[in-house]
C-alpha positions as CSV (number, residue, x, y, z in Angstrom):
1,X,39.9,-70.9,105.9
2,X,37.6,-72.4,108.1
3,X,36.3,-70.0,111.2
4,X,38.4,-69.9,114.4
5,X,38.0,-68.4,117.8
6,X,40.5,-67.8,120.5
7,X,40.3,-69.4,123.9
8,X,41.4,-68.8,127.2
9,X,44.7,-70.1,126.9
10,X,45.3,-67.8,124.0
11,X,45.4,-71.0,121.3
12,X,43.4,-71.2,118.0
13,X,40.4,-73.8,118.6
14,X,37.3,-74.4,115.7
15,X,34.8,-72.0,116.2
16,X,31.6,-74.4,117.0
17,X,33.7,-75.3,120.2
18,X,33.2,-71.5,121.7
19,X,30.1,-71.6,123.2
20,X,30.9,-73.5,126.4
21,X,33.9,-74.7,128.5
22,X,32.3,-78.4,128.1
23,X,32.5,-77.8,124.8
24,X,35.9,-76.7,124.3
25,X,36.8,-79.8,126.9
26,X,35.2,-82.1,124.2
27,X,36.8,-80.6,121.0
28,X,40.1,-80.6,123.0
29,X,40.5,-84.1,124.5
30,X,37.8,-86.4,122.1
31,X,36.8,-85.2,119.0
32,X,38.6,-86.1,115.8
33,X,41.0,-88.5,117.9
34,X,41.5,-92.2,116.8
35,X,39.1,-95.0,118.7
36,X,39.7,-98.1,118.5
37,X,37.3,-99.1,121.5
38,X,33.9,-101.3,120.7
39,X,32.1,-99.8,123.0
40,X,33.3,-96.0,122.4
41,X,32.4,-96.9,119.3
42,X,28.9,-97.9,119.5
43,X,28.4,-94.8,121.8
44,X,29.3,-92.6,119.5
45,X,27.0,-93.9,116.5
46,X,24.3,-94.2,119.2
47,X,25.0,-90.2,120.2
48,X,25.4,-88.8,116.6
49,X,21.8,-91.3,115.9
50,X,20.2,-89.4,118.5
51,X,22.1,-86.1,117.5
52,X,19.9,-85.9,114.6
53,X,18.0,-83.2,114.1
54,X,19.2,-81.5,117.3
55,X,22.3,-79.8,118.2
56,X,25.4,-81.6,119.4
57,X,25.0,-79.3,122.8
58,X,21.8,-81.3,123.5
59,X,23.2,-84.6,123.0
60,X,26.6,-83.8,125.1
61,X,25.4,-82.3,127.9
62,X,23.1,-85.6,128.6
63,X,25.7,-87.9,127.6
64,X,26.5,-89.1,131.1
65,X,22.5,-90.2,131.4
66,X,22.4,-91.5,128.3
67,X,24.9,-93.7,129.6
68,X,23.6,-94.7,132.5
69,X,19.9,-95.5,130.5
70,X,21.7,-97.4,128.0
71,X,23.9,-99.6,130.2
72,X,27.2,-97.8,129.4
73,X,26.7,-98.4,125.8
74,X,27.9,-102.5,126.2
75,X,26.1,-103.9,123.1
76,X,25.6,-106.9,124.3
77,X,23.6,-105.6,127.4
78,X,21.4,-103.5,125.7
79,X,20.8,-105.8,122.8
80,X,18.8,-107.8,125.4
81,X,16.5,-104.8,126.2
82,X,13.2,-105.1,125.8
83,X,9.6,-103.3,126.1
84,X,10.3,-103.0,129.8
85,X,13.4,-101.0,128.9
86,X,11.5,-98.4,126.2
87,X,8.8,-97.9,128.6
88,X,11.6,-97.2,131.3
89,X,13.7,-94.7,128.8
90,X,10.7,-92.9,127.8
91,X,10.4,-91.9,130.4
92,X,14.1,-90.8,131.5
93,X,14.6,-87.1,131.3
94,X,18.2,-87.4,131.1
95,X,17.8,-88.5,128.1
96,X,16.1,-87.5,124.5
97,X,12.8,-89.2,125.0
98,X,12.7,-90.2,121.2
99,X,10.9,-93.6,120.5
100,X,12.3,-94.4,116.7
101,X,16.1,-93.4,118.2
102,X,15.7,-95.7,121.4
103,X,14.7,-98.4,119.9
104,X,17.0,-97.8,117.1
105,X,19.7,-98.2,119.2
106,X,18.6,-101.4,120.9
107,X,18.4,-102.8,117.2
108,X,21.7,-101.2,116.6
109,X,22.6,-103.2,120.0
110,X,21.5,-106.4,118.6
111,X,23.4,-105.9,115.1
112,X,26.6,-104.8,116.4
113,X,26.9,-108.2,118.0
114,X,26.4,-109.8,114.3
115,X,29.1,-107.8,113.3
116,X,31.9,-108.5,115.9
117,X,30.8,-112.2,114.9
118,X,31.2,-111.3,111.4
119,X,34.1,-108.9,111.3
120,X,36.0,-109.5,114.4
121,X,34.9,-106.1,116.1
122,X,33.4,-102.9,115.3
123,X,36.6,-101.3,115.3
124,X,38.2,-103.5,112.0
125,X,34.5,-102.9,110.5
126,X,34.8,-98.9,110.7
127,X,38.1,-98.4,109.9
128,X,37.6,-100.7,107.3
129,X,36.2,-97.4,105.5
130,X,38.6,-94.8,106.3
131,X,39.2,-93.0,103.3
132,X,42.7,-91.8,101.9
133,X,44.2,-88.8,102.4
134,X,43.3,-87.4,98.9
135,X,39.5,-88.7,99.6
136,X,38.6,-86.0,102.0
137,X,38.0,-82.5,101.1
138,X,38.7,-79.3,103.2
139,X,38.1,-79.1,106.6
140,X,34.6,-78.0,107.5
141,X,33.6,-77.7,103.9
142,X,31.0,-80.7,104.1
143,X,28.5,-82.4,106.2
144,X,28.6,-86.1,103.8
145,X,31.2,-87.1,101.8
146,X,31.0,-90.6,99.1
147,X,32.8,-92.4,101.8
148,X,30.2,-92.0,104.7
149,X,27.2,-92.8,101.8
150,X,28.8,-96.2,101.4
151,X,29.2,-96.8,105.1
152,X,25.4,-95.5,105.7
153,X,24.5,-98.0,102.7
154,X,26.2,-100.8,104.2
155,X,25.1,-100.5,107.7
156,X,21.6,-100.1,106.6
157,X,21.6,-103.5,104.6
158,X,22.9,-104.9,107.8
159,X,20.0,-103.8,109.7
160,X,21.1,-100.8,111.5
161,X,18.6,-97.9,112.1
162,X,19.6,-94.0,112.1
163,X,22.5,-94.5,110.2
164,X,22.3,-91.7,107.5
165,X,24.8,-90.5,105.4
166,X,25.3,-87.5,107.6
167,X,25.1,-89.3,111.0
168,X,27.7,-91.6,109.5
169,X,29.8,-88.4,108.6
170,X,29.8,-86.6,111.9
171,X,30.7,-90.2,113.0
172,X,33.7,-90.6,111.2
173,X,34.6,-86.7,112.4
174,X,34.3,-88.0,116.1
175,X,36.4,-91.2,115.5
176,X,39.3,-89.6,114.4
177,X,38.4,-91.4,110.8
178,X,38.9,-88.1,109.4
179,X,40.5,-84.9,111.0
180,X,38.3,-82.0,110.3
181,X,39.8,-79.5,113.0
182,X,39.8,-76.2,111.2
183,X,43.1,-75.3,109.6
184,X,44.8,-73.3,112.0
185,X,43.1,-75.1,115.7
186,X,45.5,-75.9,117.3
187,X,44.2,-79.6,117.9
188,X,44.5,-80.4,114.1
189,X,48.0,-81.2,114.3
190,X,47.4,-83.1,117.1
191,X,44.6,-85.2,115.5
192,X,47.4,-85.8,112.4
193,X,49.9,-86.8,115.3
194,X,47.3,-89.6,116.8
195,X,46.2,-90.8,114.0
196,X,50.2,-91.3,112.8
197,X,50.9,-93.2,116.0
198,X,48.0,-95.4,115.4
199,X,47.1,-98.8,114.0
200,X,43.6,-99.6,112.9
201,X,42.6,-103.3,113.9
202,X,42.0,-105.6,110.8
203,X,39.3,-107.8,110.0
204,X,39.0,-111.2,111.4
């Protein structure tokens, strides 16, 4: 059984959450829960991107500026960044001032419009890959799976930068594409609940 820790409210959470109220705030309220939002969508991709090879802590306790750097994560706005725009978030220190991930995302930007054109949005495109119940192994037990190497090998032949196997993994954790709460959180049945009362959008 995956690791648990007690909170303050006396209810079995995961243990990563522990660390900080923000934390449990996040685990509690976002992660592992359905999105069917573009733009949540392309935030998240953009966060776990930038996640990489730094702790999620980092990442979340900058997400409001990386928000306000990155125009609210509206593709279509920062697809039209250019060098101005790097030069600017380089120098942004509520932000990770990492070149390769900034202007990953504005290519990411750029090819995330293709794909609404293509696919209809980004939601139909993601969930396109949700794999079946039997697909997924225990919870916690993996940081890649077969199903987020074929969506990291398809986004990367459509372009799209910092889109590893285990970026695309920790992705489809924060989606709600898969529930990995820990067995026993309290939130895990929630997760199962959501994702029950929800309808992925098709493909144009």
């Amino acid at each position: 059984m995956a690791q648990l820790f007690t909170g303050p409210d006396g209810q079995s959470r995961c243990a990563w959450c522990a660390s900080d109220p923000e934390y449990i705030r996040y685990h509690d309220e976002e992660w592992g829960y359905p999105v069917s939002d573009d733009i949540r969508l392309f935030e998240k991709i953009c966060l776990e991107g930038f996640q990489s090879g730094l702790s999620w802590w980092t990442i979340l306790r900058k997400r409001e500026g990386f928000r306000a750097a990155f125009a609210g994560f509206d593709f279509h706005k920062v697809a039209q960044f250019g060098e101005a725009d790097v030069t600017r978030l380089l120098a942004d220190a509520g932000i990770v001032r990492h070149r390769g991930k900034i202007n990953a995302t504005i290519n990411n930007a750029a090819r995330a419009v293709e794909m609404v054109a293509d696919e209809g949005s980004l939601a139909a495109y993601f969930w396109s890959f949700e794999p079946k119940p039997d697909e997924h192994g225990a919870p916690q037990t993996a940081s890649i799976s077969e199903t987020s190497k074929r969506l990291s090998k398809d986004l990367k032949k459509r372009g799209w930068k910092f889109v590893g196997p285990t970026t695309c993994f920790a992705f489809m954790q924060a989606m709600g594409m898969i529930n990995d709460h820990a067995t026993g959180c309290v939130h895990r049945e929630i997760a199962d609940q959501k994702r029950a009362a929800f309808t992925p959008p098709s493909q144009g």
